[in-house]
N, C-alpha and C positions, 0 to 999 in steps of 0.2 A: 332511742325512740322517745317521742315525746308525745304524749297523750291530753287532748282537751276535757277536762269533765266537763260535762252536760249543768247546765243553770239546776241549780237549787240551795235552799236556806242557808245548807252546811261548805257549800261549796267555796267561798273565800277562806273561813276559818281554816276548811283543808289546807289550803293550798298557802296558808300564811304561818302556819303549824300551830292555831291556836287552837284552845278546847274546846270541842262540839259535839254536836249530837244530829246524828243522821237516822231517819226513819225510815226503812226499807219501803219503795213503792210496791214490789211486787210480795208483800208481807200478807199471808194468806191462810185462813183459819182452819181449811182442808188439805194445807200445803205434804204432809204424813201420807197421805191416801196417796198420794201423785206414783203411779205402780211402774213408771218410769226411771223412778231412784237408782240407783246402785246398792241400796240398802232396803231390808223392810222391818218393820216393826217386831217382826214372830222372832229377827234375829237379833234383838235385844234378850229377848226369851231364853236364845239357845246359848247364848253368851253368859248369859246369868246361872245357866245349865253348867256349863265349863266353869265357871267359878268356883260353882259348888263341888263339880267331879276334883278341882284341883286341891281342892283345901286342904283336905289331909298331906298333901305333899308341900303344898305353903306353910304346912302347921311346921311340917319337921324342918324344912331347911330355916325358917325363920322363927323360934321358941319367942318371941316377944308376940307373934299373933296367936297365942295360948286362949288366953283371954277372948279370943272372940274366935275362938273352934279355924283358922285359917283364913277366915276372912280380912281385906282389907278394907277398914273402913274409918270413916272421921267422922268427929261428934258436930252436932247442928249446936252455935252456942247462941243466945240473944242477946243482942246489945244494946247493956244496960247506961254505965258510965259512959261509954265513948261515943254510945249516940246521943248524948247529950254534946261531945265535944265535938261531933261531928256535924251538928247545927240539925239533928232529925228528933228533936223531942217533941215537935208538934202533934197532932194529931194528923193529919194529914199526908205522915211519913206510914201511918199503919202499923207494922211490925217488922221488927227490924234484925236479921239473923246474921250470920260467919257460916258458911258452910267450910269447915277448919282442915282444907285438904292439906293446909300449911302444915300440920301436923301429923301427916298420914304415917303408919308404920311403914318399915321396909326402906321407903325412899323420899320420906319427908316435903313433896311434894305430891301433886295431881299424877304426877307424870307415871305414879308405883302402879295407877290402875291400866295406864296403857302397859306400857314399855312391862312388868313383871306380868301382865296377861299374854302378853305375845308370844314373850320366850317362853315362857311355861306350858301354853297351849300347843309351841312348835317342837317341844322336849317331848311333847305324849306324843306327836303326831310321826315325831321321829322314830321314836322307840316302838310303839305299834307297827309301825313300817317295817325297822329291820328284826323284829320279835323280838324282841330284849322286855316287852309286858305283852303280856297275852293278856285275851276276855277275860273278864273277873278279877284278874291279879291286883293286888292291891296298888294301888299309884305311888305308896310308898318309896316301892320296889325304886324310884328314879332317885333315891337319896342314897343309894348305897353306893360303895365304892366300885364294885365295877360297871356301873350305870355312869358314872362320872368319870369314869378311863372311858369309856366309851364315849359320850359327850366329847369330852378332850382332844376327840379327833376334829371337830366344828369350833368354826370362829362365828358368833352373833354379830353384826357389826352395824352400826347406827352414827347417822351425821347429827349431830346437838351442838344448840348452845350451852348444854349444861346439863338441865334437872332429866331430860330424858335420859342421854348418856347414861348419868347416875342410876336412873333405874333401869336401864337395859344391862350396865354393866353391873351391877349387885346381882339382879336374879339369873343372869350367865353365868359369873362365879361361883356361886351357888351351885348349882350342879354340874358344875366342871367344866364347862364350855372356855374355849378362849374367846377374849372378847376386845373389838377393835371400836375405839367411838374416836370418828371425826369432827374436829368442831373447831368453830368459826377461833376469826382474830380475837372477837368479842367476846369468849367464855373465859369467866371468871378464874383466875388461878388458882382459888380454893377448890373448886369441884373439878380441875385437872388434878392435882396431887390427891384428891379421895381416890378418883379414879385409879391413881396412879398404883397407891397402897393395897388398891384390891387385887392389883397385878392385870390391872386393864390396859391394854397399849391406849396413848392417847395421840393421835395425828393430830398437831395443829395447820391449820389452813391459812395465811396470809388473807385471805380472803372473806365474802360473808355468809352467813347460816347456807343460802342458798346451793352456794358452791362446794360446801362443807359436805351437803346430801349430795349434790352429783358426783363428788369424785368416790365419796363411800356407795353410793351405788356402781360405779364404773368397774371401783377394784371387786366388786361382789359377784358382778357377771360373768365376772372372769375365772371365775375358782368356785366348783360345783359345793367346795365344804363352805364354802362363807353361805350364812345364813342374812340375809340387809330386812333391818325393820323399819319400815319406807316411812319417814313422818311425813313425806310429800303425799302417799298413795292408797297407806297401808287401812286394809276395812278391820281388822285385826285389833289392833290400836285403840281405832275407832271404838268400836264394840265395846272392846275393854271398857273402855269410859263410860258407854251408857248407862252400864249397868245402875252407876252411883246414883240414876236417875228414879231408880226401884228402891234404894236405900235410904234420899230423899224421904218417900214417899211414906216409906214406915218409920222415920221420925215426925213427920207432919201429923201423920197419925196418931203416934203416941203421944202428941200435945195435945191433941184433941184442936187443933187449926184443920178449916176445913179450904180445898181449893175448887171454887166454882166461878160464875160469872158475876157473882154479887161479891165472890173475893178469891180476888185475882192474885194468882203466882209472877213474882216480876224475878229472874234471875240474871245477876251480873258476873262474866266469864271474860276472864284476861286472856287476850287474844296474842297468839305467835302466828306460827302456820294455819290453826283452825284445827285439828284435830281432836286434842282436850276439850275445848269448848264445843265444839259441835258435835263432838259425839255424846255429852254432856246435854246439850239441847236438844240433840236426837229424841233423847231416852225420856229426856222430860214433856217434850210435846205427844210422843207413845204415852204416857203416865198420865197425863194433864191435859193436854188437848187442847184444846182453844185458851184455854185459862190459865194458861201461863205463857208468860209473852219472856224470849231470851235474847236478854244484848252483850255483844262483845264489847271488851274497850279495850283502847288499843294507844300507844304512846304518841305522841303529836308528829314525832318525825318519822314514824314507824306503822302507819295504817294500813298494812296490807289487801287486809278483807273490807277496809272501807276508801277505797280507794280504785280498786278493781271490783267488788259489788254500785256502787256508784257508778261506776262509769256505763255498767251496762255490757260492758264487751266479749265477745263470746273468748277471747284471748288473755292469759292473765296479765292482767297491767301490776307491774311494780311503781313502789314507792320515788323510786328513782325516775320513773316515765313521768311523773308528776311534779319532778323538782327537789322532793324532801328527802334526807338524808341520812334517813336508819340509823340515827345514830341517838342511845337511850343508855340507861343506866339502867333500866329494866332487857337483864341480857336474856331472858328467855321469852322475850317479846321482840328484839331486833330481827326481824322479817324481813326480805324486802317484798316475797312473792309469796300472797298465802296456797295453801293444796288445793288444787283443781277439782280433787276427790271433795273435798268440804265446800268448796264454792256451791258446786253442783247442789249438794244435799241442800245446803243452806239457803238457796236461792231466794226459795220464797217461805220459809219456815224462821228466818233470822227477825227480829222485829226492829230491829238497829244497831248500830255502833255509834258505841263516842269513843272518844278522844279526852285524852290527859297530858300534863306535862312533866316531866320527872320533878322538879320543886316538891307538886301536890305529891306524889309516889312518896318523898322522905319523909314530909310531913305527918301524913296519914300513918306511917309504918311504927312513927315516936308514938303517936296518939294513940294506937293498937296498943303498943310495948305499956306505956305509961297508965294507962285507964284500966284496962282488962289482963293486959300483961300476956296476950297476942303477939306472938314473936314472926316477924314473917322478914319475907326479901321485898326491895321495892317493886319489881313485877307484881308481886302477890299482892299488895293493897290498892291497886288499881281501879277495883270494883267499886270502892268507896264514895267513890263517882257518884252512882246509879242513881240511887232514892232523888240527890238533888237535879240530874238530868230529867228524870221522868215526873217528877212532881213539879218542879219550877219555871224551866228550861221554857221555849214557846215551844220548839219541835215538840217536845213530852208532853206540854200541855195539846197541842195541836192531835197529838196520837191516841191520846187517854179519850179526847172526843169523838176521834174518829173510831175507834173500836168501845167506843159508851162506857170508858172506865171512870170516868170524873166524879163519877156520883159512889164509886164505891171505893176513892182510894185511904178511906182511913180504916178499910174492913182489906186492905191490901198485906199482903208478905213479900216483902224484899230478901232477898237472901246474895250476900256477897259470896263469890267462890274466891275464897284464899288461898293459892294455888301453891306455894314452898315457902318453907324459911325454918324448919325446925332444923335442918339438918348445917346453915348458917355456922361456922365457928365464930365463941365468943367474940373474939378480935374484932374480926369483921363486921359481928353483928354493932361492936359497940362503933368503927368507923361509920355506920348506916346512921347509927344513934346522930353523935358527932356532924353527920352534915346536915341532918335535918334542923341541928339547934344553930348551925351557921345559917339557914334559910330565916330564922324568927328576926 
């Protein structure tokens, strides 16, 4: 199938795979209220409810979240040195942050707050079901060993290119589950062999991300014990991730930065399927409201959500209906078709997508490592992008007009979401190193 996009600014760059930046038309201040959603707002609330029910059972299976009583969470850091190397030391860049999901416990990516929320919530939901915790019982109770022979009778099973996998199969093993992740031609060999040592089977697919999630949903229909944690579907997931959006909010606070319409929230979210990121945007436009505006970016061959948001189409259009060819060094961005469930939500609450090229992804990942000593994967520095999209860019300047932000972008907060790379082996991390110095 081959798909025409519709005239606008960003539309050659698309379609030539160079870096751009696309302004959502149908980008909407009350877009939250629309009671049409699949999602609402009060279920950010309940989910951040189940957070906190789970913790003490987070606390025990994982003793490195000690420190923060169960919870999973990553520090807001500001950038000092590298936004200087990053070309944003003007005044007119505002403030400039890392939301450091690269570093998250458990799963060292973004991915710990979906993918370890889901199992964990579908571990209580189990266990309540067949009485193995009654009312009141402590939730501990699921860390003990015949909670985990039990478990051991269910498979978790999840299609990834990588950083999900990772976090579905750590918090399965965990409490005993067996655990199946499918994943594309495209996933990295280092996060198949973690997989592997956790005693996760790993299916590789010949094929790409997309296919990877159909055939792990297909075998999952089939066998009432496989439990599938849908990155195409799943509200679960989703949730998971908003939360971070409330966690946000009370480090904004305890800086004393205030978010209003005289100073604006801009957040930038590395875009796969949409999931991470939009449920991440979900939770911040609940939080924030008009005053924070959220952009994906997405790899130049690899624009799922701007490619099929663009076009308009009630049908989701792939990257391949358009010519480009999913083919990235950022492997937990290789897409070709982002979730239908995140389309929808994000319709008119996305404020835009840009586009990058893997070069910029190496580049930016030295400059993290070397300034700040930010350790991430090329996916995860994508966001790097943003401040100069939206401050410089004509779409950004053209958008900061039309929603009356011009006048207060040096009272503005930028905030990158660094999405994995702690969990990177040396080796590899120094290979990452190594090619970005052959780009100089």
């Amino acid at each position: 199938m081959t798909i025409q996009l519709p005239d606008n600014p960003a539309r050659s760059d698309v379609l030539s795979a160079r870096p751009t930046l696309w302004a959502n038309p149908l980008y909407a201040a009350d877009a939250i209220d629309d009671p049409s959603l699949p999602v609402m707002p009060s279920d950010v609330d309940e989910a951040q409810a189940s957070w906190t029910r789970l913790a003490p059972l987070l606390e025990t299976c994982f003793p490195e979240l000690a420190a923060t009583n169960g919870a999973i969470r990553s520090e807001l850091v500001e950038l000092q040195s590298l936004r200087d190397a990053l070309g944003y030391a003007g005044p007119e860049f505002g403030t400039v942050f890392v939301k450091a999901d690269s570093a998250l416990p458990v799963a060292g990516s973004i991915k710990a707050r979906g993918g370890v929320y889901e199992v964990f919530f579908f571990a209580e939901q189990l266990a309540r079901l067949e009485g193995l915790l009654k009312d009141g019982e402590d939730i501990r109770r699921l860390a003990e060993q015949d909670a985990k022979a039990f478990f051991s009778r269910y498979t978790i099973a999840v299609g990834s290119t990588g950083n999900l996998g990772l976090s579905v199969g750590i918090a399965a093993r965990a409490l005993g589950f067996k655990a199946t992740v499918h994943m594309s031609s495209d996933a990295k060999a280092w996060k198949v062999e973690r997989l592997t040592r956790l005693g996760v089977e790993v299916v590789q697919h010949e094929a790409d991300y997309t296919t990877a999630v159909e055939n792990a949903r297909l075998v999952a229909e089939s066998d009432p014990t496989i439990y599938f944690v849908d990155d195409e579907q799943s509200k679960h997931l989703f949730l998971g991730y908003s939360v971070a959006a409330l966690e946000l909010a009370e480090q904004l606070q305890a800086r004393g930065i205030v978010v209003d319409a005289e100073h604006p929230l801009f957040l930038y979210l590395p875009c796969g399927i949409g999931g991470a990121p939009g449920g991440a945007a979900y939770g911040a436009r609940k939080v924030f409201g008009a005053n924070v505006h959220c952009f994906f970016v997405e790899p130049v061959q690899s624009p799922c959500a701007l490619v099929h948001m663009m076009s308009g189409a009630e049908d989701l259009v792939s990257v391949y209906d358009v010519g480009l060819t999913n083919k990235t060094e950022a492997d937990g961005m290789a897409v070709a078709r982002m979730s239908a469930f995140v389309a929808t939500v994000m319709c008119r609450m996305l404020a835009g997508i840009f586009t990058v090229d893997d070069a910029s992804l190496f580049r930016w990942l030295r400059l993290a490592h070397e300034t700040q000593n930010i350790r991430l994967e090329p996916s995860a520095s994508a966001g790097f992008a943003g401040p100069e999209f939206v401050v410089k860019h004509p779409e950004g300047r053209a958008f900061c007009a039309k929603w009356k932000i011009e006048d207060h972008l040096a009272q503005a907060t930028h905030i990158v979401w660094t999405t994995g790379g702690s969990f990177v082996p040396q080796e590899q991390f120094e290979a990452f190193l190594e090619t970005a110095a052959k780009l100089d």
